[in-house]
N, C-alpha and C positions, 0 to 999 in steps of 0.2 A: 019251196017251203023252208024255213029258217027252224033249225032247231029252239031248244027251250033253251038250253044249258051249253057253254063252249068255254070247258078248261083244257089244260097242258096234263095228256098222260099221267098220272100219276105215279108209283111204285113201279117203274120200269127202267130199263137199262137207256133208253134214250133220254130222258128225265136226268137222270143221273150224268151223263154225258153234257146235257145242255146248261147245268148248275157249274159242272167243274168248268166249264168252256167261257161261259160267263165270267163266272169269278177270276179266271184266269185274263182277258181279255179287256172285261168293264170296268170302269172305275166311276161310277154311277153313286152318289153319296146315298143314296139309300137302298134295303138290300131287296135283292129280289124278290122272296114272299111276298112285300109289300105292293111291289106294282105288279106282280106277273099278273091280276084278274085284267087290271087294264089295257095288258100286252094283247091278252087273247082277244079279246072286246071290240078292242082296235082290228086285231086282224080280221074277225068276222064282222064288222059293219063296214070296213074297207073290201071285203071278200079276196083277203091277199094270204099267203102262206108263208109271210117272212115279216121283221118288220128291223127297222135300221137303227141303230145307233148312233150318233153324232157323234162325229174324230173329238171333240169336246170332252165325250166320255169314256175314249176308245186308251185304252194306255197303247196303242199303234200308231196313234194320231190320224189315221184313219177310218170314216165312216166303217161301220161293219153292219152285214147284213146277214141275221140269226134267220134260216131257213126252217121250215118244217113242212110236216106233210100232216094232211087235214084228213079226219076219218068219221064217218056219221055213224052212230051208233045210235039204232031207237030215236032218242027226242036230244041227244044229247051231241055233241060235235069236240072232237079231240083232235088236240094238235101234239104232234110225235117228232121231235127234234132229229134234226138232218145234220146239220150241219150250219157253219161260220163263213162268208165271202166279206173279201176286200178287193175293191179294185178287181173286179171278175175273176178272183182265181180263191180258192176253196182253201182256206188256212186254218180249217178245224174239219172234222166228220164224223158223224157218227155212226163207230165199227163195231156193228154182231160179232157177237162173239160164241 
């Protein structure tokens, strides 16, 4: 059963972590608010939990792959940021605090 509704966490310490991680990382001409609905959209019609950046937009020059973790909640489905991968190795995370 597919939820109704699938945003990014909102007011939470992973949210906060996957802004600064972004902006530190992307350099994507337009700013996040604007595309994150499609970010989520994409990940739950592809049923994936991460979705990639093209080295185009990476100020790393390499592809980056934004992780999360997926939470069903009622009718609604939340994604809760993890953490950043380049090249199989973990070059952001997000740490509880």
């Amino acid at each position: 059963m597919k939820s109704k509704s699938v945003d990014i966490a909102f007011h939470c310490a992973e949210t906060e972590a996957f802004e600064k991680h972004y902006y530190e990382l992307v350099s994507f001409p337009i700013p996040l608010l604007f595309h994150q609905e499609s970010i989520v959209k994409t990940m739950q019609n592809t049923q994936k939990d991460y979705f990639i950046v093209p080295r185009k937009y990476s100020v790393t020059g390499k592809d980056l792959i934004f992780h999360f973790r997926k939470e069903i909640q009622d009718d609604c489905t939340l994604y809760y940021y993890r953490g950043v991968s380049s090249n199989k190795k973990i070059i952001r995370k997000f740490k509880e605090s």
